[in-house]
N, CA, C and O of each residue as an XYZ file, in Angstrom:
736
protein
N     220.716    -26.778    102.218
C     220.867    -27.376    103.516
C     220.797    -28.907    103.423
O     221.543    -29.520    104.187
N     220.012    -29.610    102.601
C     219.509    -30.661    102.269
C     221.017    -31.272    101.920
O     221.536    -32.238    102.479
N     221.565    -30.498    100.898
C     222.910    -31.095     99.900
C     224.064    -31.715    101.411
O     224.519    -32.839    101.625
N     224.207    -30.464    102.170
C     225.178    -30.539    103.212
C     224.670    -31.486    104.331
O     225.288    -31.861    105.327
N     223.644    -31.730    104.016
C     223.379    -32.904    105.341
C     223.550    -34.135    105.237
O     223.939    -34.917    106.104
N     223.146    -34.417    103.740
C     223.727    -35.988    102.714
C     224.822    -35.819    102.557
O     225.363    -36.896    102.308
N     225.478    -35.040    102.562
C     227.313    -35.019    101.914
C     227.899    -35.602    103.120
O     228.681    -36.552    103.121
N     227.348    -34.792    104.442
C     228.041    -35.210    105.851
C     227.770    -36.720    106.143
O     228.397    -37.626    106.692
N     226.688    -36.602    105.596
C     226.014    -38.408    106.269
C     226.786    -39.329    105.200
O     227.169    -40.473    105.447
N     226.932    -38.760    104.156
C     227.726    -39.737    103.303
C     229.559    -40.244    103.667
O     230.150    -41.290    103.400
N     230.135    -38.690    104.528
C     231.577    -38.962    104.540
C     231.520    -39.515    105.763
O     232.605    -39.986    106.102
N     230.305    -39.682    106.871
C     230.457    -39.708    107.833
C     230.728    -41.499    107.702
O     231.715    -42.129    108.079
N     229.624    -41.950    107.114
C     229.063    -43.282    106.873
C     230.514    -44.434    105.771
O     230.996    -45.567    105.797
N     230.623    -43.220    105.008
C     232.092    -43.836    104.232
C     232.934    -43.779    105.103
O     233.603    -44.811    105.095
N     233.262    -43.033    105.913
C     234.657    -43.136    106.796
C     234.572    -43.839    107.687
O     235.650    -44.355    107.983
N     233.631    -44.160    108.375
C     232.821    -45.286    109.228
C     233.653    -46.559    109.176
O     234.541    -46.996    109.908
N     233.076    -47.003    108.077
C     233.934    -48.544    107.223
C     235.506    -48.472    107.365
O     236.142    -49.483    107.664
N     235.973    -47.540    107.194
C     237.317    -47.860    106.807
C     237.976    -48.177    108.411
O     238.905    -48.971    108.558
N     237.408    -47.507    109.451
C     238.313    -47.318    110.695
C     237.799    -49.138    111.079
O     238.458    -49.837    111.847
N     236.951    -49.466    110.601
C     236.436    -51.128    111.111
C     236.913    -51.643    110.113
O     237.221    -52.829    110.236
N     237.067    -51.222    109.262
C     238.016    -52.578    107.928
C     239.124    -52.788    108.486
O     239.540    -53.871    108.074
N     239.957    -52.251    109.337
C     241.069    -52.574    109.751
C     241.045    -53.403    110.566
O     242.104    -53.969    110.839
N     239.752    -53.795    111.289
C     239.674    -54.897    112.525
C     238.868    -56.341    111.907
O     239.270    -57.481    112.139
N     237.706    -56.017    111.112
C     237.669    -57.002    109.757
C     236.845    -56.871    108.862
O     235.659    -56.583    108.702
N     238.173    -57.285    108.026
C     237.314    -56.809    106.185
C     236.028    -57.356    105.930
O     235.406    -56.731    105.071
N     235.435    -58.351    106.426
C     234.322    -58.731    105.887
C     233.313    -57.963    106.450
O     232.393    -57.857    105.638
N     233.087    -57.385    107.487
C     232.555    -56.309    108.526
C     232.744    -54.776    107.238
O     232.160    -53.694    107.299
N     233.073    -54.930    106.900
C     233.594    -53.620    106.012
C     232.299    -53.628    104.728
O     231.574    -52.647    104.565
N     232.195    -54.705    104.016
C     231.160    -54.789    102.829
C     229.835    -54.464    103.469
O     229.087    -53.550    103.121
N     229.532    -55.775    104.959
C     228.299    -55.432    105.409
C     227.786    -53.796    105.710
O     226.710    -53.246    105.475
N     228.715    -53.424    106.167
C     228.367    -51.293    106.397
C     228.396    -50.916    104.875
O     227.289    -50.576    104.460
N     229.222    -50.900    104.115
C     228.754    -50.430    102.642
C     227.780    -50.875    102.261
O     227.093    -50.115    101.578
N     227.275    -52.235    102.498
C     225.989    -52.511    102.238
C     224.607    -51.951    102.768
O     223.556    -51.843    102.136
N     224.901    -51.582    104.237
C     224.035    -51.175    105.075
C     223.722    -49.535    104.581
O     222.597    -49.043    104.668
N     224.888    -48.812    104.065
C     224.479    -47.727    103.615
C     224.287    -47.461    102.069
O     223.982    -46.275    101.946
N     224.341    -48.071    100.875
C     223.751    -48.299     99.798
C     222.432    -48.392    100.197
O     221.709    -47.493     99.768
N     221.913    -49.237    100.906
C     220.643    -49.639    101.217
C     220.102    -48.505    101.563
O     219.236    -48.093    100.792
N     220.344    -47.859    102.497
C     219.823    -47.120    103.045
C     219.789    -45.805    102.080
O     218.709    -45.263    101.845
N     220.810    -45.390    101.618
C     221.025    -44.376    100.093
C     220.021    -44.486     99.040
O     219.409    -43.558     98.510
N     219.899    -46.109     98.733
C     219.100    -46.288     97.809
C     217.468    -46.077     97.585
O     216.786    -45.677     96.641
N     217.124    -46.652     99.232
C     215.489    -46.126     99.772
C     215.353    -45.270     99.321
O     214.563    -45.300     98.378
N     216.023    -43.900     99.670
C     216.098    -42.739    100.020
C     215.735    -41.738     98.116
O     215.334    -40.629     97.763
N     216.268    -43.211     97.350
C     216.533    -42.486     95.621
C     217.325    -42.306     94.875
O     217.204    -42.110     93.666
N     218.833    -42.379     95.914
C     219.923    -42.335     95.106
C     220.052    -43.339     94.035
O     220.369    -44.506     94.265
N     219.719    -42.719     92.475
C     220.147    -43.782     91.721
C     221.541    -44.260     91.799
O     221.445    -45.485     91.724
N     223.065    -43.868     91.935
C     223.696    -43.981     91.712
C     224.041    -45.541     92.971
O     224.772    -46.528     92.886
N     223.281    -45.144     93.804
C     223.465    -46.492     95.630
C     222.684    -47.682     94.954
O     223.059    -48.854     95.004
N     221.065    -47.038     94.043
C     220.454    -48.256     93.940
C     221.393    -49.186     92.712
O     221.283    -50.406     92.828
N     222.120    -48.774     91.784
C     222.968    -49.649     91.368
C     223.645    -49.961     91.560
O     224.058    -50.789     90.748
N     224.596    -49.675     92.886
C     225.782    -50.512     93.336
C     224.992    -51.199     94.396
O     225.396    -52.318     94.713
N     224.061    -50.785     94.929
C     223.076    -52.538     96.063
C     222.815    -53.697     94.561
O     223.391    -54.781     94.466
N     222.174    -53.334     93.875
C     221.997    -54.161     92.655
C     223.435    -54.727     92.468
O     223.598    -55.921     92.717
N     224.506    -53.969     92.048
C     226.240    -54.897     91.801
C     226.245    -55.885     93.354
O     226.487    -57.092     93.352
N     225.919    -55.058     94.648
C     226.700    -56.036     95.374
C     225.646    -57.064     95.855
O     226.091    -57.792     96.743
N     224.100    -57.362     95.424
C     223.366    -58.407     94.994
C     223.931    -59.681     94.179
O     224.113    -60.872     94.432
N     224.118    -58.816     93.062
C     224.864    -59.306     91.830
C     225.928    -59.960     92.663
O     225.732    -61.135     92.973
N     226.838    -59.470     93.000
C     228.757    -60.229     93.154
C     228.346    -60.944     94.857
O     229.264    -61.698     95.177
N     227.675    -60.907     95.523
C     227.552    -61.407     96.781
C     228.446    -60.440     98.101
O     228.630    -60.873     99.239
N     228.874    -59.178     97.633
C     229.276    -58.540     98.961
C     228.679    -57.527     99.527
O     228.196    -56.436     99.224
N     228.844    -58.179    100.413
C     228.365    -57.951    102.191
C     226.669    -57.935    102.387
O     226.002    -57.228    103.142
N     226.137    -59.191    101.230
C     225.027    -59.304    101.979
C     225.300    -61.175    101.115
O     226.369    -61.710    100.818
N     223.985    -61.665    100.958
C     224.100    -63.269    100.840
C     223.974    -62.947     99.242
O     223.020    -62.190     99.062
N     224.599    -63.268     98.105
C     224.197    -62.968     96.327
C     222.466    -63.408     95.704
O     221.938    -64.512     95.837
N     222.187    -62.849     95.394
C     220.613    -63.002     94.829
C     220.710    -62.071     93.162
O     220.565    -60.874     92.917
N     220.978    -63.108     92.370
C     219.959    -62.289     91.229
C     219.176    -61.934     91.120
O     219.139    -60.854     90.530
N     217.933    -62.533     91.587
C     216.682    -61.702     91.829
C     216.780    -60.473     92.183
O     216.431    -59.642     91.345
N     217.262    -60.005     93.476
C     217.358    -58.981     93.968
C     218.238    -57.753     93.135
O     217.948    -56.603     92.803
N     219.188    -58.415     93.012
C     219.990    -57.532     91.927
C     218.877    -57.377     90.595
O     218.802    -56.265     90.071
N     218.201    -58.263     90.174
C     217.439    -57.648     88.689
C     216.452    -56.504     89.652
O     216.387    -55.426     89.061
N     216.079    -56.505     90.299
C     214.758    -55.694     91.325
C     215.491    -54.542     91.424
O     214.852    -53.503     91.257
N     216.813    -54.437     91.682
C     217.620    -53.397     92.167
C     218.065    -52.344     91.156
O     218.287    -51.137     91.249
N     218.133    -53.490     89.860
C     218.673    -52.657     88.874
C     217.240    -52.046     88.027
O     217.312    -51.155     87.181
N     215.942    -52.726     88.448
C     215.362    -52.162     87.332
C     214.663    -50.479     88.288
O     214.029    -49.568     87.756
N     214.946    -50.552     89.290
C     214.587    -49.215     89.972
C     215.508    -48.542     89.201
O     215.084    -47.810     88.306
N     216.841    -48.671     89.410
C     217.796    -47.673     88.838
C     217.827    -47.016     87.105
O     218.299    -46.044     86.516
N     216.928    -48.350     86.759
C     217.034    -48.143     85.247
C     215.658    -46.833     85.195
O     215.613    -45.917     84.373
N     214.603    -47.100     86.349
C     213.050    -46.645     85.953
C     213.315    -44.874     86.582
O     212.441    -44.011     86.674
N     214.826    -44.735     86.950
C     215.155    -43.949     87.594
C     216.242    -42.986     86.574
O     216.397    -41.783     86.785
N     216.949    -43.723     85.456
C     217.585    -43.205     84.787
C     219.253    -42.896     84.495
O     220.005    -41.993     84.126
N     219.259    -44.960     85.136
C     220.570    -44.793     85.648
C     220.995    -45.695     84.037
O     220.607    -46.858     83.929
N     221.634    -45.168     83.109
C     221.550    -46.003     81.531
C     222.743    -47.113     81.787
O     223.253    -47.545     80.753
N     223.110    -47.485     82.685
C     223.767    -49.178     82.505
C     223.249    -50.386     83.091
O     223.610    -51.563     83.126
N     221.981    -49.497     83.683
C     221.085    -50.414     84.556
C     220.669    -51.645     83.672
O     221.014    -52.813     83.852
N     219.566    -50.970     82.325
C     219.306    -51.881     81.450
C     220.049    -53.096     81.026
O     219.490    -54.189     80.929
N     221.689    -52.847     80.696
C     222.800    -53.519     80.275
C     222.846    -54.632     81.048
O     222.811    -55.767     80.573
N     222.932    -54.356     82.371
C     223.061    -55.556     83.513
C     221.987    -55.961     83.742
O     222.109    -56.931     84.491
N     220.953    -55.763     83.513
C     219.584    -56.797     83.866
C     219.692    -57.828     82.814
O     219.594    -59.037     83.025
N     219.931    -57.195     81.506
C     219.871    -58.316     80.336
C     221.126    -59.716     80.600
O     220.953    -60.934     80.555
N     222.257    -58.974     80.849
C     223.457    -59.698     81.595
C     223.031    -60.809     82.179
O     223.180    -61.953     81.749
N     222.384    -60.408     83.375
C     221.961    -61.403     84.411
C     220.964    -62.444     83.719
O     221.279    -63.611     83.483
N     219.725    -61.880     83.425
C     218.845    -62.430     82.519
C     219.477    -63.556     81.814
O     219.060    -64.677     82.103
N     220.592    -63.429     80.772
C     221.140    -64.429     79.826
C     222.422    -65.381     81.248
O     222.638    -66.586     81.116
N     222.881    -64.816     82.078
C     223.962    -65.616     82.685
C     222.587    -66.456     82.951
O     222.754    -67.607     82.549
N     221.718    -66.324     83.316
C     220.692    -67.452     84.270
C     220.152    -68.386     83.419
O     220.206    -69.608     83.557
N     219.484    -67.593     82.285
C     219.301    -69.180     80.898
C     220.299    -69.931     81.139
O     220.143    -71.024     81.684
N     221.717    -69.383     80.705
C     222.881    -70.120     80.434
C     222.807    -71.253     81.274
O     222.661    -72.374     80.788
N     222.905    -71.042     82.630
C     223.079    -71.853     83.694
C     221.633    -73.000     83.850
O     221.655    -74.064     84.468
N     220.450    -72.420     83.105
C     219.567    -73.092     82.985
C     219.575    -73.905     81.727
O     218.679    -74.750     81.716
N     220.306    -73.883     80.712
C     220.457    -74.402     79.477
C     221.547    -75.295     80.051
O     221.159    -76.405     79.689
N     222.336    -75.426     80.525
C     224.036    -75.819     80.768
C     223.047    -77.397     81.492
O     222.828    -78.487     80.963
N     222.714    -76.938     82.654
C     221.888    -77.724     83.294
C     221.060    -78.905     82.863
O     221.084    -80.063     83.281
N     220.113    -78.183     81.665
C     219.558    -79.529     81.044
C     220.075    -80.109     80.338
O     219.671    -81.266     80.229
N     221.177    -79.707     79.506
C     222.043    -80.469     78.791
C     222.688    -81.580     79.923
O     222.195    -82.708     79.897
N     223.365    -81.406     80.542
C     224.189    -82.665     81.700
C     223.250    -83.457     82.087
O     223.346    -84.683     82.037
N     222.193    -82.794     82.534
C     220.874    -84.057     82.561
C     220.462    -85.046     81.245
O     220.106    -86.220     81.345
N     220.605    -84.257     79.961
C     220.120    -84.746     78.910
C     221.298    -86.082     78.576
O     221.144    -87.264     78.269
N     222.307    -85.356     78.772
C     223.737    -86.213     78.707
C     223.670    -87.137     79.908
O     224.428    -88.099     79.785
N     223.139    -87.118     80.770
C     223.505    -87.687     81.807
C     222.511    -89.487     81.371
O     222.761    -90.675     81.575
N     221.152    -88.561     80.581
C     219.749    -89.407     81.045
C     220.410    -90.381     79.716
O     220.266    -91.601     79.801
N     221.100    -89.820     78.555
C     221.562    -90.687     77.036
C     223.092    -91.540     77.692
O     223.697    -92.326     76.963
N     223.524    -91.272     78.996
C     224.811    -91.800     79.097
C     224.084    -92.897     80.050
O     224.559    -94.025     79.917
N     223.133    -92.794     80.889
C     222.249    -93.956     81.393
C     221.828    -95.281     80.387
O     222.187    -96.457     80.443
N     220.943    -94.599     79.480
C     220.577    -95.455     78.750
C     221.650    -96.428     77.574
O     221.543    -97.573     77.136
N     222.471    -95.549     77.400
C     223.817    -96.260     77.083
C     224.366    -97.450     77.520
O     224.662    -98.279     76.658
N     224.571    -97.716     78.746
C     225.181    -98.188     79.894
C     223.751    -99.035     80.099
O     224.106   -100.056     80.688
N     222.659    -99.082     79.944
C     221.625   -100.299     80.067
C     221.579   -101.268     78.835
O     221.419   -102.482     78.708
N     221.846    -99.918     77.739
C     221.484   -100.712     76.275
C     222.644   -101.606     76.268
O     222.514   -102.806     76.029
N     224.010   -100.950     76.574
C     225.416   -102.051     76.489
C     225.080   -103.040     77.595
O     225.876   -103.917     77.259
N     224.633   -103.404     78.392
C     224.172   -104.168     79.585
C     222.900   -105.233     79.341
O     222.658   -106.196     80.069
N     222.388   -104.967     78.534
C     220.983   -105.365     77.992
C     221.730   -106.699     76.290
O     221.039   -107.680     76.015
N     222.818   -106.480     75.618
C     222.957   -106.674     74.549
C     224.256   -107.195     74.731
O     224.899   -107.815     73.885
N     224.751   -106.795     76.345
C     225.789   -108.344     76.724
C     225.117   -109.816     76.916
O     225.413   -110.911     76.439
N     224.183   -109.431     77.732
C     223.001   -110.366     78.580
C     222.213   -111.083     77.366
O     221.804   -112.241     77.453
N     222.083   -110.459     76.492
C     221.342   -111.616     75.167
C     222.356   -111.567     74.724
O     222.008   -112.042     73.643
N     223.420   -111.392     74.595
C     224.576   -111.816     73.649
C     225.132   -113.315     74.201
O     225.403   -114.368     73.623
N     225.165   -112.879     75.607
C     225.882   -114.365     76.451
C     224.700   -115.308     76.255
O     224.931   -116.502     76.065
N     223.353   -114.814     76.291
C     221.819   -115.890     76.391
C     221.934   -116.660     75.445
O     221.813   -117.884     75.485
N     222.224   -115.865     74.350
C     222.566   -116.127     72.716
C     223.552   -117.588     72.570
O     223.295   -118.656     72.015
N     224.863   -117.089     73.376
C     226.264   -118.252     73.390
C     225.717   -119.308     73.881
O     225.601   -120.296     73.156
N     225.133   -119.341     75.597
C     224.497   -120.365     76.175
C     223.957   -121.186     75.092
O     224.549   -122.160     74.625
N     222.748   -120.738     74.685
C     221.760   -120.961     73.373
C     222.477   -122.096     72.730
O     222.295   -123.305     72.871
N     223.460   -121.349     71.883
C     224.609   -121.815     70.608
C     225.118   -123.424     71.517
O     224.982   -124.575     71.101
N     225.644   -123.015     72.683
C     226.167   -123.894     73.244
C     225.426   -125.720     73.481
O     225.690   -126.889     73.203
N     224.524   -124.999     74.081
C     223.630   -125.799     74.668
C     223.291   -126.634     73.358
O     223.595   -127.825     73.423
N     222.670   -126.161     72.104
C     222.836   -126.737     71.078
C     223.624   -127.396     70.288
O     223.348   -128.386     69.611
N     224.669   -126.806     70.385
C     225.875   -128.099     70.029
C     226.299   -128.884     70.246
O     226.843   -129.784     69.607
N     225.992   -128.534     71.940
C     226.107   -130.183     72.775
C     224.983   -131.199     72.980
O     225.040   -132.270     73.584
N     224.111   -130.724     72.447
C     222.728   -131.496     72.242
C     222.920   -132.394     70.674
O     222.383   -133.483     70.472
N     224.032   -131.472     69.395
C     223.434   -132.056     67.942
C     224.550   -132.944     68.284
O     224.506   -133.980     67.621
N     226.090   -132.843     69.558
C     227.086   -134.042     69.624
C     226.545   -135.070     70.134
O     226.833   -136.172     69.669
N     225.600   -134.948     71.248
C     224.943   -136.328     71.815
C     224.098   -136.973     70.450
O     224.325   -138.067     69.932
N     223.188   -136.094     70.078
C     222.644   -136.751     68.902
C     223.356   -137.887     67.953
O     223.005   -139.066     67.905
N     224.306   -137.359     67.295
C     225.248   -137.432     66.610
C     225.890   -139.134     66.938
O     226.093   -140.071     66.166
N     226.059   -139.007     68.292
C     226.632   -139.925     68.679
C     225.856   -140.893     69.251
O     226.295   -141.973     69.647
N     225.031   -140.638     69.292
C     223.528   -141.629     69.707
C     223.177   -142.316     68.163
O     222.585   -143.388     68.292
N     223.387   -141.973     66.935
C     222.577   -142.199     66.017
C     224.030   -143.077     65.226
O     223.859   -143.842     64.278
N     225.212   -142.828     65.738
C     226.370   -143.470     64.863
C     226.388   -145.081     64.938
O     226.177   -145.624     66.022
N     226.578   -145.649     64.072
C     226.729   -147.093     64.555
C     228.159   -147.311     65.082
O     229.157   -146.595     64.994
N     227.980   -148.411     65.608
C     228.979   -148.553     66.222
C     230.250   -149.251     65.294
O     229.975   -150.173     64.526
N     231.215   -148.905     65.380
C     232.499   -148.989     64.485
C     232.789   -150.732     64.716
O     232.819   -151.150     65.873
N     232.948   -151.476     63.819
C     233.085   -152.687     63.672
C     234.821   -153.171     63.427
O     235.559   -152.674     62.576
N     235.109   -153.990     64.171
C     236.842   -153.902     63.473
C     236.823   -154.597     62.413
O     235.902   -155.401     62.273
N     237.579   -154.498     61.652
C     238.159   -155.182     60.113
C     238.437   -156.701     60.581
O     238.878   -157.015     61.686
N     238.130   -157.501     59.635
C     238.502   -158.642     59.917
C     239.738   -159.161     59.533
O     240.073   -158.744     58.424
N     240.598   -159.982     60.092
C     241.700   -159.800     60.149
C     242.211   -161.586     59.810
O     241.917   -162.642     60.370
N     243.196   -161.209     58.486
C     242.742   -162.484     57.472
C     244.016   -163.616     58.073
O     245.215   -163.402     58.252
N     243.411   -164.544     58.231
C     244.841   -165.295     59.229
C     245.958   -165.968     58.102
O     245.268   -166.476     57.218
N     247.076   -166.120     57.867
C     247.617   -166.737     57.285
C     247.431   -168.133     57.266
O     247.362   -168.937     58.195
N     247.351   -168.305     55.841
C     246.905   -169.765     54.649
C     247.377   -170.391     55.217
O     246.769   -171.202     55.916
N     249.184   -170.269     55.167
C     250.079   -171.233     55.756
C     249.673   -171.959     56.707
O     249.540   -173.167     56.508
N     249.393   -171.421     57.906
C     249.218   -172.280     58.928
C     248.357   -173.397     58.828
O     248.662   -174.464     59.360
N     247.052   -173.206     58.036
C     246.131   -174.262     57.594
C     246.336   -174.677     56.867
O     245.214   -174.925     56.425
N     247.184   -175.164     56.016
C     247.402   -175.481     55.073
C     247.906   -176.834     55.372
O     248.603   -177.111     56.348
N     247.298   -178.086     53.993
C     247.564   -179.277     54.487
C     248.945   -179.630     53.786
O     249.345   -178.689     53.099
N     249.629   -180.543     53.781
C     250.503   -180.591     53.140
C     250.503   -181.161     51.955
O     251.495   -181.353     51.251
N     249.089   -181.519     51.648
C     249.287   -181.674     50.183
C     248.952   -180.183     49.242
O     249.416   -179.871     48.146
N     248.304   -179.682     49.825
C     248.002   -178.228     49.676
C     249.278   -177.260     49.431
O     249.170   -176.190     48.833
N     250.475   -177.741     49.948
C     251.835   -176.958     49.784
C     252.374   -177.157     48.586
O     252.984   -176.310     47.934
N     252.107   -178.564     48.196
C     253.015   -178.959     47.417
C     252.416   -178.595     45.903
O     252.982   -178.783     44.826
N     251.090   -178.013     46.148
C     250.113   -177.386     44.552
C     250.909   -175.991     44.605
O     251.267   -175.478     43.545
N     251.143   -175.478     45.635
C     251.334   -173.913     45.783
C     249.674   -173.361     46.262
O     249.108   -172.297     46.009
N     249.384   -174.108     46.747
C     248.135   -172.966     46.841
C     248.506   -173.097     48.546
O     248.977   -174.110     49.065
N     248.138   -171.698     49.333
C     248.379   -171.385     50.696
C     250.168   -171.123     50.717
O     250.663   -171.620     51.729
N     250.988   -170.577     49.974
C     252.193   -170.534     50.385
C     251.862   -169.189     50.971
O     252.254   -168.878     52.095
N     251.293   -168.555     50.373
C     251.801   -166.961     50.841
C     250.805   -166.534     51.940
O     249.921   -167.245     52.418
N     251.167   -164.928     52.344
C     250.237   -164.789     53.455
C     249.355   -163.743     52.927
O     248.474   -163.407     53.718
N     249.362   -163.219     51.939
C     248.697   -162.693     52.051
C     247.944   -163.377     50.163
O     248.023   -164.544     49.779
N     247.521   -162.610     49.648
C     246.529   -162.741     48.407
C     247.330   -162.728     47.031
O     247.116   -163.413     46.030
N     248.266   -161.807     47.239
C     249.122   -161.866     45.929
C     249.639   -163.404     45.279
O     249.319   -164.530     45.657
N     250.382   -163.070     44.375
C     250.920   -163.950     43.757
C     252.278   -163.618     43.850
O     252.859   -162.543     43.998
N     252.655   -164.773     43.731
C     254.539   -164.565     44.002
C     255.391   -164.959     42.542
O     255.497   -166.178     42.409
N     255.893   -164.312     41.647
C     256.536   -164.664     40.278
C     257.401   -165.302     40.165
O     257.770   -165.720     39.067
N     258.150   -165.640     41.589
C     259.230   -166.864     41.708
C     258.443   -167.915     42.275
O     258.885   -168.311     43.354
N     257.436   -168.469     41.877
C     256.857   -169.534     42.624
C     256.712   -170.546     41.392
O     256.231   -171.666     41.566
């Protein structure tokens, strides 16, 4: 009597959904959900692992791993053998996402410090030039503070002009400059 009263409540409850899926599908998961749930209370291992899947995938209630690992380990303590499979599943998708995580942070916190250290080693690099600068224009003032001052050449006037005229007639003062002349 028991068998025929769950069979009815089951086609009653499955056929339920379908005449409202036609008005809307998302209305459709929430009643499969509503009766898994209710299946599952009740013991059905086979409901408590599909509430656990639709934990798992997010239909027709809000997605919770948690709930799905809770869901599946009834089914497993119940003797449903793929239960185990998908707890471990979930288990490793969630490290993953917890490993994935600190890495982009880790990357994130070495791509920071990157970007200070290159920022840090412009800033004494330019301090550095200033530095260089500032000093070179300090050793040119020096430099030029300490030079004597450039004297012009003295500039030898031609003999000739002073020259007396008895002075011409020795040869001494013909020329203008110092040499000697071989036609003289």
């Amino acid at each position: 009597m028991l068998k025929i009263l769950t069979t009815s409540l089951i086609t009653l409850v499955l056929l339920l959904p379908l005449s409202v899926a036609a008005e809307n599908p998302d209305d459709s998961w929430s009643n499969v959900f509503k009766f898994q749930s209710k299946m599952a209370q009740l013991g059905n291992v086979r409901a408590q692992y599909i509430l656990a899947e639709m934990y798992e995938e997010g239909r027709g209630v809000k997605q919770s791993n948690e709930k799905a690992i809770e869901w599946y380990e009834k089914a497993q303590r119940n003797g449903h053998e793929d239960a185990a499979v998908r707890i471990t599943q979930i288990k490793l998708k969630i490290a993953n996402k917890k490993l994935a995580k600190q890495k982009a942070i880790q990357k994130a916190k070495l791509k920071k410090k990157a970007v200070l250290k290159a920022k840090s080693a412009k800033k004494s690099l330019s301090k550095k030039k200033v530095k260089q600068n500032k000093k070179a224009v300090q050793t040119k003032k020096k430099t030029v503070a300490t030079k004597e001052p450039v004297k012009p050449l003295p500039v030898a006037k031609p003999k000739r002009a002073n020259a007396s005229p008895n002075a011409l007639n020795r040869g001494v003062g013909t020329h203008f400059d110092d040499t000697e002349d071989p036609f003289e």
